[in-house]
C-alpha positions as a printed NumPy array, in Angstrom:
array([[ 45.404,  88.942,  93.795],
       [ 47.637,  88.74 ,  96.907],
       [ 51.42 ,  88.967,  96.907],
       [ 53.441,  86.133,  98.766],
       [ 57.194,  86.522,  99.412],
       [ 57.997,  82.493, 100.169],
       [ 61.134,  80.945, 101.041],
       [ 61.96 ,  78.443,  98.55 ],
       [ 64.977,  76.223,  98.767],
       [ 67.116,  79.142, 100.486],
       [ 65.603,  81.703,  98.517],
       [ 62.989,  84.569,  99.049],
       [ 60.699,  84.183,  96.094],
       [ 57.907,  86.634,  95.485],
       [ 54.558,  85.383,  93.972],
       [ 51.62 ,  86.792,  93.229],
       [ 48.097,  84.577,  93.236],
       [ 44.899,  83.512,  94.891],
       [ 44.836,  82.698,  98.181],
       [ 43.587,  79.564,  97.213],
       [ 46.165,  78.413,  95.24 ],
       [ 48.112,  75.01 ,  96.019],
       [ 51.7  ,  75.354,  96.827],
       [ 51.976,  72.177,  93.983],
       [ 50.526,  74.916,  91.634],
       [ 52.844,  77.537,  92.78 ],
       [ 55.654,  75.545,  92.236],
       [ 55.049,  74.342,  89.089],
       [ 52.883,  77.052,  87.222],
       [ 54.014,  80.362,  88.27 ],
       [ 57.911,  79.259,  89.214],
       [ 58.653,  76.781,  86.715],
       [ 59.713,  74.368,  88.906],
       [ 58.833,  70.853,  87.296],
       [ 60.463,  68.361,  90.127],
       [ 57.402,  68.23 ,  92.11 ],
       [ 55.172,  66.162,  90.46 ],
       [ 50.707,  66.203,  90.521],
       [ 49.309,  62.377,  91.157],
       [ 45.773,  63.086,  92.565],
       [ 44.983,  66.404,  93.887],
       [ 43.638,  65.024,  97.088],
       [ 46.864,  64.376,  99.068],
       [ 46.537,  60.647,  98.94 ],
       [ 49.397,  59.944,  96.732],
       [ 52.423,  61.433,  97.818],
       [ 53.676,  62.749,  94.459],
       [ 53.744,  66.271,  94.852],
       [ 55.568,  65.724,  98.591],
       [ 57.861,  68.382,  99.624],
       [ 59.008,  69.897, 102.756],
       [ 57.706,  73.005, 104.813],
       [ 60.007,  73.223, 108.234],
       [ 62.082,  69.848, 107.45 ],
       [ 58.506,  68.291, 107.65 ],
       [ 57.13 ,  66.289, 104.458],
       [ 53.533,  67.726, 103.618],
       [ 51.442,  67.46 , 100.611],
       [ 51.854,  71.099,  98.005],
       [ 48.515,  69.703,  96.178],
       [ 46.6  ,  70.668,  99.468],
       [ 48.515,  73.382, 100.99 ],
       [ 46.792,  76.933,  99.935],
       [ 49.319,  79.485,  99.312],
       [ 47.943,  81.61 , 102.432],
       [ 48.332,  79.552, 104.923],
       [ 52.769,  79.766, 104.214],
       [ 54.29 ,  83.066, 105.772],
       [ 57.511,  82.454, 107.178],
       [ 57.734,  78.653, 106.688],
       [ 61.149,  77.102, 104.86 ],
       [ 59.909,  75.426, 101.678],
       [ 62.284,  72.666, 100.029],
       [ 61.245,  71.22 ,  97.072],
       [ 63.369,  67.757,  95.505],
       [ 65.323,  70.853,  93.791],
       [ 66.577,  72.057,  96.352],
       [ 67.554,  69.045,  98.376],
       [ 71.231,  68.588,  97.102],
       [ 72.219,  70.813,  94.099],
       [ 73.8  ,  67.994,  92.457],
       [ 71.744,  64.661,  93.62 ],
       [ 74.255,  64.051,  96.284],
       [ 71.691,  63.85 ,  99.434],
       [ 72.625,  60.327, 100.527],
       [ 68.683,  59.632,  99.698],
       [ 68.998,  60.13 ,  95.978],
       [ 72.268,  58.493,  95.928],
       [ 70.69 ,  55.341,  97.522],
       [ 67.917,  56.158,  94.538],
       [ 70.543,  55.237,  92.188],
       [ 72.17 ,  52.623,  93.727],
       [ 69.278,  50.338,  94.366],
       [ 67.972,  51.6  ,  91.117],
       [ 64.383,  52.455,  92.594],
       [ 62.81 ,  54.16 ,  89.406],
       [ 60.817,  52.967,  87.086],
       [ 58.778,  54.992,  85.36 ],
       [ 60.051,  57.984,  87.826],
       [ 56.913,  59.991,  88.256],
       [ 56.48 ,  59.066,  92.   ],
       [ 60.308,  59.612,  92.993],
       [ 60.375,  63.074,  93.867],
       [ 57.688,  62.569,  96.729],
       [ 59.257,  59.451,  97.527],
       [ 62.475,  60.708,  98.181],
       [ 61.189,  63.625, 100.254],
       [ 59.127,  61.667, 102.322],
       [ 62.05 ,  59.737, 103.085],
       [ 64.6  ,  62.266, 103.621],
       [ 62.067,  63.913, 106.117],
       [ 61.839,  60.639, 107.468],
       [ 65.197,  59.892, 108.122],
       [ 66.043,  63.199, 109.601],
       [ 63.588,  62.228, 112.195],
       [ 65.121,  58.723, 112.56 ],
       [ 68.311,  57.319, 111.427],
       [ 68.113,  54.403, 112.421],
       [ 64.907,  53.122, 111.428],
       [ 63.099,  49.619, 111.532],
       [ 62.171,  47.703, 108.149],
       [ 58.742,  48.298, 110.015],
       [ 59.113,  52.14 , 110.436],
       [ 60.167,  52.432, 107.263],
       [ 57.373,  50.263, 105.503],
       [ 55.089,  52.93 , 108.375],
       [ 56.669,  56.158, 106.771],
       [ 56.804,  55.644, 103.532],
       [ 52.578,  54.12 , 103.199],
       [ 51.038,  57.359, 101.965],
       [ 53.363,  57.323,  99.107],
       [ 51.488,  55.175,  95.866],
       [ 54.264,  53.947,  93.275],
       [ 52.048,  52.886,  90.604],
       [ 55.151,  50.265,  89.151],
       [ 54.866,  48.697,  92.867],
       [ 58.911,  49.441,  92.93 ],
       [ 58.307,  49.413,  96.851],
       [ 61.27 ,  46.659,  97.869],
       [ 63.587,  48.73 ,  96.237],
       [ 62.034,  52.078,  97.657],
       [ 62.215,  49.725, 101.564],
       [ 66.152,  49.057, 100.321],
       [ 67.186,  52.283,  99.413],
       [ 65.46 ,  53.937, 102.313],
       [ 67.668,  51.545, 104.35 ],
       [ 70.968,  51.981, 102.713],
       [ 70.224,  55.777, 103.075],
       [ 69.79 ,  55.613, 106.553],
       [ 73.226,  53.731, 106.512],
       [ 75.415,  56.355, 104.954],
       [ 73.547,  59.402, 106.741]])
């Protein structure tokens, strides 16, 4: 098996697996790291959402190999305390439910809002599509999103 040096939230991390292996799988197998959640395995959910380059993809998809010198930040390492104004709009609004989906949620939308700050109800309802809550909390994802956006 390959060995991978990745850069995860700040920090060089070495693994070694197949070249195959899912960054989701990565992240939660061989590092431990239990934020980033598995909803389907076929990218259509948006649960195990993080970013690579500021950019929200899906880890369930994303082989191992294809990462060299890309910046990975997982819900983790967003804000070491839950102070990204995304997760504090989480709390306000009171968006979870059962919680499962949240991670992906809130890094679609952080990559989202880096992009625009000023978005639409529209652009939000656009951005955050891919991303299945299965309590159907999606008002109080749209809200959040927006009071996010507010206090960037």
């Amino acid at each position: 098996m390959p060995n991978y040096t990745l850069k995860i939230n700040g920090k060089q991390i070495e693994v070694n697996v197949d070249e195959d292996t899912p960054l989701l799988w990565v992240l939660r197998d061989e590092l431990t790291m239990k934020g980033t959640k598995f909803g389907c395995g076929i990218a259509q959910c948006g649960a195990c959402t993080v970013h690579v380059n500021n950019i929200a993809v899906r880890s369930c998809s994303l082989p191992i190999s294809s990462i060299s010198e890309e910046s990975i930040t997982t819900i983790e390492g967003l804000s070491e305390n839950g102070t990204h104004p995304v997760q504090l709009a989480w709390k306000e609004i009171d968006v979870p439910q059962c919680g499962y989906c949240q991670a992906g949620q809130i890094m679609t939308a952080s990559a989202f809002l880096k992009d625009n700050s000023t978005p639409t109800k529209k652009e939000i309802r656009e951005a955050m599509h891919g991303n299945i809550c299965r309590c159907a909390s999606y008002n109080r994802i749209e809200k959040a999103v927006e009071l996010a956006a507010k206090n960037l």
